[in-house]
C-alpha positions as CSV (number, residue, x, y, z in Angstrom):
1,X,10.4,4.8,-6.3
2,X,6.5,4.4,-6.1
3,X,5.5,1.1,-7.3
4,X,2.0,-0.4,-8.1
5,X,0.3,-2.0,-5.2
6,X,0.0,-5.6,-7.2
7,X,3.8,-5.7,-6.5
8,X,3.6,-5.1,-3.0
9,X,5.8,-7.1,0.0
10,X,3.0,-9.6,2.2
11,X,2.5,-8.6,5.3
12,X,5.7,-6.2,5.4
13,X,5.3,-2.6,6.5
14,X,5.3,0.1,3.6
15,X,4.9,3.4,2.8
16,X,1.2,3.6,1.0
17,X,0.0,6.3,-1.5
18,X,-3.4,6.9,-3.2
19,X,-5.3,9.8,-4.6
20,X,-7.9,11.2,-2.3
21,X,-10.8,13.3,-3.7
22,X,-11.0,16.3,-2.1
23,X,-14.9,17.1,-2.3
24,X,-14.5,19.8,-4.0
25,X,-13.5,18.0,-7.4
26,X,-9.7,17.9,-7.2
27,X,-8.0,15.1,-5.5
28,X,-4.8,15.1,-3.2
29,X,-1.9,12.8,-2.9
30,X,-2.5,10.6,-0.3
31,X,0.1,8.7,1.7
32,X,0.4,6.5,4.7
33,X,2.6,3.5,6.5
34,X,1.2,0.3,6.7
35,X,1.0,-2.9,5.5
36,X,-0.7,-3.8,1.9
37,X,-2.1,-7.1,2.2
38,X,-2.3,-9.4,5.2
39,X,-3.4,-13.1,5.4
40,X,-1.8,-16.1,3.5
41,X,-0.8,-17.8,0.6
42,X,-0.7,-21.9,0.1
43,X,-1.0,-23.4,-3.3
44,X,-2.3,-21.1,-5.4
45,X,-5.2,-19.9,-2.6
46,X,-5.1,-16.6,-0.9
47,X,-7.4,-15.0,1.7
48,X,-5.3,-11.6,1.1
49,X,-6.8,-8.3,1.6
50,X,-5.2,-5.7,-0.4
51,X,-5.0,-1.9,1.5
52,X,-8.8,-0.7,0.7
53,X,-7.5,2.7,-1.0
54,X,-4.0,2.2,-1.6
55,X,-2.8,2.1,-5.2
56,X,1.1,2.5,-4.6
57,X,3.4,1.3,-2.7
58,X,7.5,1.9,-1.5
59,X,10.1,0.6,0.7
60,X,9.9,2.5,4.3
61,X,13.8,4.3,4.2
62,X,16.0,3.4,7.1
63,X,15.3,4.9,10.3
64,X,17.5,7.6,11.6
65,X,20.3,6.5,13.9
């Protein structure tokens, strides 16, 4: 299930969606894997970087065996 990128895992590797425009005025479901933030977290400070486009985020499924 797609989740808001606010909730995503640090520095884990996820599946990534956003809306793309198009340029011709529609936009397109976007989707990619990658991690949403990276950096760190100590008491309260944070130099994370959130994904520049993403707005969603998932759990990658289990690679095939």
């Amino acid at each position: 299930m797609w989740q808001k990128i606010e909730s995503a895992p640090h520095g884990e590797r996820v599946l990534l969606g956003w809306w793309q425009p198009d340029g011709l005025g529609e936009q397109d479901w976007e989707c990619e894997v990658g991690a949403a933030s990276w950096g760190w977290r100590r008491n309260g400070v944070s130099n994370m970087s959130y994904h520049g486009r993403a707005t969603h985020w998932m759990p990658l499924p289990e690679p095939p065996k």
